[in-house]
TORVEX-154129 format. One record per residue: residue in one letter; x, y, z of N, C-alpha, C in turn. Coordinates in steps of 0.2 Angstrom, whole numbers, padded with zeros to 4 digits, always signed. Example, Ala and Ser with C-alpha at 12.3 -4.5 7.8 and 13.67 -1.06 7.14 Angstrom:
2
A+0066-0028+0039+0062-0022+0039+0066-0016+0039/S+0064-0011+0035+0068-0005+0036+0064+0000+0039/
***
This chain:
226
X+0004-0006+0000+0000+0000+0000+0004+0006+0000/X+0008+0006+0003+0013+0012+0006+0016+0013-0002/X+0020+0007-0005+0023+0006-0013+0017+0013-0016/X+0012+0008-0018+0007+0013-0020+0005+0020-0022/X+0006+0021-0014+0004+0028-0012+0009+0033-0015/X+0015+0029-0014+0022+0034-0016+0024+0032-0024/X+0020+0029-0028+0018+0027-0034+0015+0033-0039/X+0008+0035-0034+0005+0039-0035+0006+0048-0033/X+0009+0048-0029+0012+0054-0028+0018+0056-0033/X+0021+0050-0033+0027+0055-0040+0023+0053-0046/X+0018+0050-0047+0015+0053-0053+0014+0060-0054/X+0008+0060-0049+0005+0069-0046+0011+0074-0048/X+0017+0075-0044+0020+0078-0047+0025+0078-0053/X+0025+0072-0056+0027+0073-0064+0021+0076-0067/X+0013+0073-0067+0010+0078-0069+0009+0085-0068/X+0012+0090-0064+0013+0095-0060+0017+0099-0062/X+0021+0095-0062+0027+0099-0066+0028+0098-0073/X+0024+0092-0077+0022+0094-0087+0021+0100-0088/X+0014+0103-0084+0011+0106-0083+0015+0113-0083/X+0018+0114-0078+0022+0120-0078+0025+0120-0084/X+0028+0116-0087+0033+0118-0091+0028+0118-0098/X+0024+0116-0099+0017+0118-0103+0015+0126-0103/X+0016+0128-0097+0012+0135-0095+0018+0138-0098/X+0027+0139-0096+0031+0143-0096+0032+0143-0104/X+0030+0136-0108+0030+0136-0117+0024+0144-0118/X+0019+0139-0115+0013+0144-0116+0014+0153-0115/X+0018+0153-0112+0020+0161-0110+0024+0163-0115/X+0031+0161-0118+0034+0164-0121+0029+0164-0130/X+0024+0159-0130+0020+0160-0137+0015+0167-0137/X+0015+0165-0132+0009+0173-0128+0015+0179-0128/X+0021+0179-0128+0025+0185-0128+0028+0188-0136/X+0027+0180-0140+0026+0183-0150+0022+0186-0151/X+0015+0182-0150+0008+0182-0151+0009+0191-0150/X+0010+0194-0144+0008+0200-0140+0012+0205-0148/X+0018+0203-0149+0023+0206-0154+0018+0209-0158/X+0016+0202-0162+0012+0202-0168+0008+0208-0168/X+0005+0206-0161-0003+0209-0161-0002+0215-0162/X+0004+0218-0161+0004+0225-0159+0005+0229-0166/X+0005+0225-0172+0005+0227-0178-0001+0229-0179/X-0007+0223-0177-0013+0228-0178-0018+0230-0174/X-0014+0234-0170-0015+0237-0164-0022+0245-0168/X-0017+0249-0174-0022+0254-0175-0028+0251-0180/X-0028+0248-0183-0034+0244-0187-0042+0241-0182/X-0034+0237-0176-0042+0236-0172-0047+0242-0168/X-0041+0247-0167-0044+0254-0163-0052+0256-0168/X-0048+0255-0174-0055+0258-0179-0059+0253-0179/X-0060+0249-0180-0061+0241-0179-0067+0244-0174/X-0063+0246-0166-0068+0246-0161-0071+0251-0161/X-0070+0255-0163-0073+0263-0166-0080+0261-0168/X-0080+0260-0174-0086+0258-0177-0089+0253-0176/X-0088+0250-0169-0094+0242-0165-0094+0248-0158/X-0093+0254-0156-0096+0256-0152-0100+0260-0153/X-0100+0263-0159-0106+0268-0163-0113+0261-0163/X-0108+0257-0165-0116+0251-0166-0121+0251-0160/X-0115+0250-0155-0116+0246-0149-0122+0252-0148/X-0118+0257-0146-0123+0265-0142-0129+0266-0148/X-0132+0262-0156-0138+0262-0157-0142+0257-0158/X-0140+0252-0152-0143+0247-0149-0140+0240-0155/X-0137+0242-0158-0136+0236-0162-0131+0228-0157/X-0128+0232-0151-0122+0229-0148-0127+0223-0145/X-0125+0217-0141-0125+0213-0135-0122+0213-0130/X-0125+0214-0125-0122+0213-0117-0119+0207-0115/X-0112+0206-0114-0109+0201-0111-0111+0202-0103/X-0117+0197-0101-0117+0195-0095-0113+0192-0089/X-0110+0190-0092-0106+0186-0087-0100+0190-0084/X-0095+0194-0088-0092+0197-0086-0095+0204-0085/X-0101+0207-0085-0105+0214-0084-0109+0211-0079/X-0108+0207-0075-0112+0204-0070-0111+0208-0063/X-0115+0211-0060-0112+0216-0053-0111+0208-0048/X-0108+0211-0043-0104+0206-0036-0111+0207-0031/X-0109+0203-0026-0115+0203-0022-0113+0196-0018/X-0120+0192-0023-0119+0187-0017-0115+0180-0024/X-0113+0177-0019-0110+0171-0020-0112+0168-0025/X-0119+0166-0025-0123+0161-0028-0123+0154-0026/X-0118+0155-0022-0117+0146-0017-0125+0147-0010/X-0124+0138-0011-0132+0135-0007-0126+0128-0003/X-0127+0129+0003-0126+0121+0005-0122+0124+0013/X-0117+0116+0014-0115+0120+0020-0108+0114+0021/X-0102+0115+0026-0096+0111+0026-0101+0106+0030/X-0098+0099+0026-0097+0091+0031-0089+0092+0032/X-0089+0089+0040-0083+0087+0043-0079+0081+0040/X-0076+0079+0038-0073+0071+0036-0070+0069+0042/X-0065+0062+0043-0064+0058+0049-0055+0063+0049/X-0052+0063+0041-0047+0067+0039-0045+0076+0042/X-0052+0078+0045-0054+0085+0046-0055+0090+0042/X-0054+0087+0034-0055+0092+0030-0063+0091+0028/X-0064+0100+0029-0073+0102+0028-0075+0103+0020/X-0079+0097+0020-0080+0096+0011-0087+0102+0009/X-0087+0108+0004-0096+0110+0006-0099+0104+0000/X-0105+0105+0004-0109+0099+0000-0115+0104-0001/X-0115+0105-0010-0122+0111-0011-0119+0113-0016/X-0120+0120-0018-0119+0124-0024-0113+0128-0022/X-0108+0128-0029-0104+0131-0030-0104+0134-0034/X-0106+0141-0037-0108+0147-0042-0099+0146-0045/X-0099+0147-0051-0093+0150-0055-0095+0155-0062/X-0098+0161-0061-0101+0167-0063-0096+0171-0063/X-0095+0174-0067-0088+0181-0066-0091+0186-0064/X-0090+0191-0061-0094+0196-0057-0090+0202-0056/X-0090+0208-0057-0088+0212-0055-0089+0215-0047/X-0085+0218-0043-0086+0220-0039-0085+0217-0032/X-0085+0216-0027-0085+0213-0020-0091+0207-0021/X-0088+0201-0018-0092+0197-0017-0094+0193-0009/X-0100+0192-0008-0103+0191-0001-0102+0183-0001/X-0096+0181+0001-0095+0171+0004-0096+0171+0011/X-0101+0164+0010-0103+0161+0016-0099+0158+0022/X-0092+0155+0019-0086+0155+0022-0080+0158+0020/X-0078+0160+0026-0071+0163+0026-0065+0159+0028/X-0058+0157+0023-0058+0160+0017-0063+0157+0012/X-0065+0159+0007-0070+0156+0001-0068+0150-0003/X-0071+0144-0003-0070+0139-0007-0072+0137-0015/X-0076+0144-0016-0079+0143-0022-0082+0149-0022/X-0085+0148-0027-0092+0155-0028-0091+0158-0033/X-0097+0163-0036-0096+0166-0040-0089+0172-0039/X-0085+0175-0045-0081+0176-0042-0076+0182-0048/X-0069+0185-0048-0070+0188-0054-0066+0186-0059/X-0065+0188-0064-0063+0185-0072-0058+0185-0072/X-0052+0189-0069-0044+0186-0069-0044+0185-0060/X-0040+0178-0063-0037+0175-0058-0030+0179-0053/X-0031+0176-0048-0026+0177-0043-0018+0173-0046/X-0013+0175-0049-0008+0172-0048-0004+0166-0042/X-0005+0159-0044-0004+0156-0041+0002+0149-0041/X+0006+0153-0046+0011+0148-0046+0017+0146-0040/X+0015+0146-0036+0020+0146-0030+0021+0154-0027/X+0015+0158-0026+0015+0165-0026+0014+0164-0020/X+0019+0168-0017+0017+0171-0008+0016+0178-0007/X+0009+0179-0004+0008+0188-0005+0010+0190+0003/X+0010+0194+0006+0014+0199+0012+0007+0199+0015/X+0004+0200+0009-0002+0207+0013-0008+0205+0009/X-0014+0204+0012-0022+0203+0011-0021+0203+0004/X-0027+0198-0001-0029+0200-0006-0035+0197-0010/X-0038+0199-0014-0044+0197-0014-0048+0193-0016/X-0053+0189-0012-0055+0184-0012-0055+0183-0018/X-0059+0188-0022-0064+0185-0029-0059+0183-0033/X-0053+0185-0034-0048+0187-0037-0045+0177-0036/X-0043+0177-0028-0041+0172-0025-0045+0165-0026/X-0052+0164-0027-0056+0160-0028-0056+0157-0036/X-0055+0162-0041-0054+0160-0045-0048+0156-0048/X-0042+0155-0045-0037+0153-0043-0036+0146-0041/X-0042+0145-0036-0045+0139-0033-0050+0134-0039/X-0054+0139-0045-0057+0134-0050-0049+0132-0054/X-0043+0135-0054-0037+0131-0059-0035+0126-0056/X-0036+0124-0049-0035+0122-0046-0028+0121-0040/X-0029+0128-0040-0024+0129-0033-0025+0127-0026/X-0022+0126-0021-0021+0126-0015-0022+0134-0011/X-0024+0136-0008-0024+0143-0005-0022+0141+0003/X-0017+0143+0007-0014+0142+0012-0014+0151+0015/X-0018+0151+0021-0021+0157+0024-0020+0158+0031/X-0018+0164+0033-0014+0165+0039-0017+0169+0045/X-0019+0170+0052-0019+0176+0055-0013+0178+0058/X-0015+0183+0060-0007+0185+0066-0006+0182+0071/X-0009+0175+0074-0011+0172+0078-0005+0165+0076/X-0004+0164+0069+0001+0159+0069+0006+0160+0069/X+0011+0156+0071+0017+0158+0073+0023+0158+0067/X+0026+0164+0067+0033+0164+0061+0035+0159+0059/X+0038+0156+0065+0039+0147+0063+0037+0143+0055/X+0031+0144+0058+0026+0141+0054+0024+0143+0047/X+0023+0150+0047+0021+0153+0041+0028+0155+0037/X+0033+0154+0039+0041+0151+0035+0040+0147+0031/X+0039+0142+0038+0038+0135+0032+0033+0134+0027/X+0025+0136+0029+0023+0135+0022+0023+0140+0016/X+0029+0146+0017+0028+0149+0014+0034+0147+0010/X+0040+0143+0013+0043+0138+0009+0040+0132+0004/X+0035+0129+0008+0033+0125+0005+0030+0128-0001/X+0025+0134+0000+0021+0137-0006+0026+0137-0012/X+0031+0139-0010+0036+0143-0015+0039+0137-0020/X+0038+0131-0016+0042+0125-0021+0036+0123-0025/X+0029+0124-0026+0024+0122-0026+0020+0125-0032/X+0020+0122-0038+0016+0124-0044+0008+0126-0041/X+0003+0128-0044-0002+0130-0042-0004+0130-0034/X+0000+0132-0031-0001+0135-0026+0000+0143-0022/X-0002+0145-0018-0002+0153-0018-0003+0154-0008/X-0002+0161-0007+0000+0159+0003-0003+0168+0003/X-0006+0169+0009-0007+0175+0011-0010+0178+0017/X-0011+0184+0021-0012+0182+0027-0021+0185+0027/X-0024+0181+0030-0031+0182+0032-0034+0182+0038/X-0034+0188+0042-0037+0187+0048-0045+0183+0049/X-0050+0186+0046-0057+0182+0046-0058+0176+0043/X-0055+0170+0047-0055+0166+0048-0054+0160+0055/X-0057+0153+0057-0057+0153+0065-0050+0151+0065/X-0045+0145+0060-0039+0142+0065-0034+0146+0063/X-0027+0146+0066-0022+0152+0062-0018+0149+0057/X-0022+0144+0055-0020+0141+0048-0024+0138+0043/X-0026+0141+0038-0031+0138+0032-0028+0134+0026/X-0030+0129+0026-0029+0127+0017-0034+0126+0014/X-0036+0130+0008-0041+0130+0005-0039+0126-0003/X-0045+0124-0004-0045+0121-0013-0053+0121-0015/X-0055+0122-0020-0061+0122-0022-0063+0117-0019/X-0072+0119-0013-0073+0114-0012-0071+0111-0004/X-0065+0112-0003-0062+0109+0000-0057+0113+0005/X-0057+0113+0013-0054+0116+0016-0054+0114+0026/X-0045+0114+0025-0043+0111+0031-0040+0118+0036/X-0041+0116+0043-0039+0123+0047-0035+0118+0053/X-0029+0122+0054-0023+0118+0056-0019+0121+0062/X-0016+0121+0066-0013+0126+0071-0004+0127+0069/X-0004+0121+0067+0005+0122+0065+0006+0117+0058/X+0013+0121+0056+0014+0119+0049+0017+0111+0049/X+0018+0107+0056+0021+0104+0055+0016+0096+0055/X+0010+0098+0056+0004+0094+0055+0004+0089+0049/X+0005+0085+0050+0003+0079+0043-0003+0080+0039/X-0008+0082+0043-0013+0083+0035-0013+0089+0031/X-0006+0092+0033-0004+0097+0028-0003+0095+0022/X+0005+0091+0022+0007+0090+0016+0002+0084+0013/X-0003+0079+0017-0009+0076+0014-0013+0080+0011/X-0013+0087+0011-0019+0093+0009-0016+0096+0001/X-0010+0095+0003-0009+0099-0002-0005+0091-0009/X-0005+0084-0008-0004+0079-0013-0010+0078-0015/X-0016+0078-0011-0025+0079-0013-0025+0082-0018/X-0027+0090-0016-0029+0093-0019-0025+0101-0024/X-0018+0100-0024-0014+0103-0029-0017+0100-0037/X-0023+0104-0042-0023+0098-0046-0029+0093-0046/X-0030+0093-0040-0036+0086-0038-0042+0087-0041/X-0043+0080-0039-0050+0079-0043-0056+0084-0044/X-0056+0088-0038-0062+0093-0037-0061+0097-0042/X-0054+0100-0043-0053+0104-0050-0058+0106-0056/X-0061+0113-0057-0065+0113-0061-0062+0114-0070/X-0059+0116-0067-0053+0120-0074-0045+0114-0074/X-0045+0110-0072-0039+0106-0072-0033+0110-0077/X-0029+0110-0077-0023+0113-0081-0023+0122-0083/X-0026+0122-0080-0030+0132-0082-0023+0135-0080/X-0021+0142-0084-0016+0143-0079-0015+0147-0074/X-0013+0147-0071-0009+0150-0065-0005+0156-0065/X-0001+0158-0071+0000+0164-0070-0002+0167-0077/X-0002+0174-0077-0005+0180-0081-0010+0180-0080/X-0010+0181-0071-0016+0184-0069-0015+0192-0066/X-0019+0193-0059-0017+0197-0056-0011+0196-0049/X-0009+0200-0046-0004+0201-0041-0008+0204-0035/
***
């Protein structure tokens, strides 16, 4: 069993790190791509010129999704406990793009409607608070979100901030409004811890770095926001 486990784990990681190196391809084709674009940069301007004369004589359509105002969540259910201590929610999980602040049932948010660019989360550690909707979106590519108050101890928030930092889709930040001084959140899915040196850590983050919950599996993770 134990063969298995560690069978299966450096799978996960081989798949993990394809993946990055898929994203870093993917990046430098997005850095030509951008060249190109810039040739018809003044063509599109005219281009757009004359679809906003449209648009302002009702000829345009409304993109909903991204013109969507913030509010509530659109999430319905609530956390079950597992025997493991990770709170699974069992209900509705909204994925709408929304502008503006949004109202989650849980702190940090496991899901929800939420906004259009993601939260950079390649092994990103922030300093300082950042935005759920931003952050939640992060969570549909399938990141791990690791969540802090001033309550945890330095010790601790070194190490996962080491741990974050070796760690493809995963991202670190500190959040006071939350109950343990340590959160791992994944879509869906979310473990609260008091020290970094807990075993259902690094079990939270082989789960669900990637895991099955994943709605967006492979999505990327960076050229988002900061």
């Amino acid at each position: 069993m134990a063969s298995g486990n560690k069978s299966s784990g450096a799978a996960r990681r081989a798949r993990i790190e394809e993946m990055r190196r898929a994203e870093q391809a993917r990046e430098k084709r997005n850095r030509i791509l951008t060249i190109g674009a810039s040739v018809i940069v003044v063509a599109g301007l005219i281009v757009g010129g004359v679809f906003v004369v449209k648009s302002q004589s009702g000829d345009g359509k409304k993109d909903t999704a991204s013109d969507a105002k913030g509010g509530s969540s659109g999430d319905s259910g609530h956390f079950v406990t597992g025997k493991d201590g990770v709170r699974t929610w069992t209900g509705k999980l909204s994925r709408t793009h929304v502008t503006g602040t949004v109202n989650y049932p849980m702190h940090p948010p496991v899901g929800g409607n939420h906004n259009q660019v993601w939260l950079n989360c390649n092994g990103d550690v922030y300093t300082k608070a950042v935005h759920d909707e931003n952050a939640v979106h992060a969570l549909e590519h399938g990141a791990v979100w690791v969540t802090y108050t001033s309550k945890a101890k330095k010790a601790d928030v070194d190490t996962l901030a080491a741990k974050v930092k070796q760690t493809p889709y995963s991202l670190m930040s500190p959040y006071e409004k939350q109950t343990s001084p340590i959160e791992l959140s994944a879509w869906g899915h979310q473990l609260g811890v008091t020290s970094a040196s807990d075993p259902k850590v690094a079990t939270f983050f082989e789960t669900y770095v990637q895991g099955k919950q994943t709605p967006e599996p492979g999505a990327s993770c960076t050229g988002g926001t900061m």
